[in-house]
N, C-alpha and C positions, 0 to 999 in steps of 0.2 A: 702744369708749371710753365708750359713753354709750348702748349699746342699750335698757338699760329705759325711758328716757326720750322715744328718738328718736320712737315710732309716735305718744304723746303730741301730740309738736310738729309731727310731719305733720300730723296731725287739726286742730288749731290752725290753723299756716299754711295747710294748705288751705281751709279755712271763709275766714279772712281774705284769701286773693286773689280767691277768687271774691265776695266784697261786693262791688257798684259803689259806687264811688268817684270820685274826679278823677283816677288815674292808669288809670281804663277808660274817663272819659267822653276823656281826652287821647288815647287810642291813638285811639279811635274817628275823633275831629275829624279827626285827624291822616290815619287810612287813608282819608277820604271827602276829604280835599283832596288825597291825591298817591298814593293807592293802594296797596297792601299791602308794597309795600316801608318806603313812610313811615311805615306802624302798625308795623313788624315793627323798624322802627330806633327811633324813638320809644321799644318795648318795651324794650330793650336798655340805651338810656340811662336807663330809671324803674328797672329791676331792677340796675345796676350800680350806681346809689345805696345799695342795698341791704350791699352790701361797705361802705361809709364808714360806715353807723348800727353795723353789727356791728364794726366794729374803732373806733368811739369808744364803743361800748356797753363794749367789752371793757376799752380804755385806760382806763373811770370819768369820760370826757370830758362823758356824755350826764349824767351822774348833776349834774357841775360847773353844766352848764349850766340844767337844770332849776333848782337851788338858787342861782344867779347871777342875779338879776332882770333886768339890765340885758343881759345877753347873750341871756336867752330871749325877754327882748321885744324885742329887733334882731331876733332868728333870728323869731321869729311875723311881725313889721312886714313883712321881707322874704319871708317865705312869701305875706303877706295881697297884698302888690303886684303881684306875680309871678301869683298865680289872677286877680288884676281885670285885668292886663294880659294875660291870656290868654283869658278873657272877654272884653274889647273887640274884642281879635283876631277872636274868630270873631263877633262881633255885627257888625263890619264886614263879614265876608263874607256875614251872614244879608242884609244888605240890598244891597251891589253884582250887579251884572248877572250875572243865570244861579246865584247864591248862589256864585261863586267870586270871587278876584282876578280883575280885567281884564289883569293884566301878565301876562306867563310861563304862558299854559295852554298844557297838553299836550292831544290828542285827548279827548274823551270829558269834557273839563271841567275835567281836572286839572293840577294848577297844579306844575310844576318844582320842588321842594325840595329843598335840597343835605342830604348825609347828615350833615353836621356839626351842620345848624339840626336839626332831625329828633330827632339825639343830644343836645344840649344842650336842647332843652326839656323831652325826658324827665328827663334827669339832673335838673335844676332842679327840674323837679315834685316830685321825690321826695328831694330833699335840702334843701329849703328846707320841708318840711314837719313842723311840731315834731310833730305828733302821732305822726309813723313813728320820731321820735328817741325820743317816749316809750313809743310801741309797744314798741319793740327792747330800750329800758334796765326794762322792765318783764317782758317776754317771754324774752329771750330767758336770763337768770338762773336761771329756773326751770327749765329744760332742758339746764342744763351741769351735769357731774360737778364738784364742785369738787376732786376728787382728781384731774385731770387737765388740762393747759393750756387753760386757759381763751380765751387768744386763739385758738387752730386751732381749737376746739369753734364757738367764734365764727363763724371764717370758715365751715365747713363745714355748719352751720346755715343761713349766711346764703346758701350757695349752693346749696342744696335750695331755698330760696324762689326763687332767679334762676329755678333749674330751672321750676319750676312755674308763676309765673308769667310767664315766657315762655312756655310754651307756652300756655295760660292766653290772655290777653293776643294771642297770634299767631293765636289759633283764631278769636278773638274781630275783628281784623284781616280774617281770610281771610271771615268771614260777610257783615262791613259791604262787601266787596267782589264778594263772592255777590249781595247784595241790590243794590249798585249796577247789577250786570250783570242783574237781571232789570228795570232798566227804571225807576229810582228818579226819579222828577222833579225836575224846578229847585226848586220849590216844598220838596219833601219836603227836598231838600239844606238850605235857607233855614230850614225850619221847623228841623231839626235842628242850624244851626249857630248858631240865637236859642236854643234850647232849652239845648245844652252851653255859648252864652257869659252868659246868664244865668245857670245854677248856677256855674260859674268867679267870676263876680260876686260873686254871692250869698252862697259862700262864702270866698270872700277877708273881704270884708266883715265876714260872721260871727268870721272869726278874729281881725283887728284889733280887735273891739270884746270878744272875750272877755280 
């Protein structure tokens, strides 16, 4: 349908999953507080976001919203709140006892999280984020046949990136919980969970003010 095109947008999306980001530094936080299953569901709900920018890329929904002042600065506002409220989060865990919550720990530090919270802050991360909307309404145009449905092109696009960056994303899970197991400290947990809630900060911040 679009093979001269496709090795193209592999090339492309694979350069752009492997950047870190906030949806690596989020998996990360996430497998160092409840462990590879939390980074591996996490993962799941940031790349299942990825279906919703492709099918409003496709509808010309992303194109509206870019050229709609008042709806991109809602969609930034609420992306910008969403990274500072995820940032506090883990600055609270940088400084509570042992760098976890004190409520709900499982052996070895980690804290209970249901698979629903896990899922939904993924999803959030990456659907509350205009630059993945304008990533997609910019990207992924270039890489469809326009002699061909443009919606399925869409989807099928957008689910080679799931592909990828899940595994992507999973491996990267599986390491931070490698490195737990060789013996990680309270300390290093603390330092790393001030180090991802400041960037969360940081760049919440930066976005509401551009």
């Amino acid at each position: 349908m679009f093979s001269e095109l496709f090795w193209a947008y592999l090339v492309a999306i694979t350069l752009l999953t492997i950047t870190p980001g906030v949806d690596t530094l989020l998996v990360m936080r996430n497998t160092g507080r409840g462990g590879l299953a939390d980074g591996c569901v996490t993962s799941s709900g940031i790349c299942t976001g990825l279906f919703l920018h492709a099918t409003l890329s496709a509808l010309g929904i992303s194109m509206l919203l870019v050229e709609t002042a008042w709806a991109f600065s809602a969609l930034k506002w609420a992306g910008a709140c969403y990274l500072i409220w995820l940032g506090i989060s883990s600055l609270r865990q940088a400084v509570a006892r042992g760098g976890e919550p004190r409520a709900r720990q499982m052996p070895a530090n980690r804290q209970v999280v249901s698979v629903s919270q896990s899922f939904r802050e993924g999803l959030l991360s990456n659907v509350l984020n205009p630059k993945t909307a304008l990533f997609y309404m910019a990207l992924l145009p270039q890489f469809i046949d326009p002699s061909g449905n443009a919606f399925l092109q869409s989807l099928v696009l957008a689910g080679v990136h799931f592909l990828l960056a899940m595994i992507w994303q999973c491996g990267l899970a599986w390491a931070v919980v490698r490195f737990r197991g060789m013996g990680a400290s309270a300390g290093i947990r603390r330092g790393l969970n001030a180090l991802t809630g400041g960037f969360f900060v940081a760049m919440g911040a930066k976005l509401a003010a551009n």
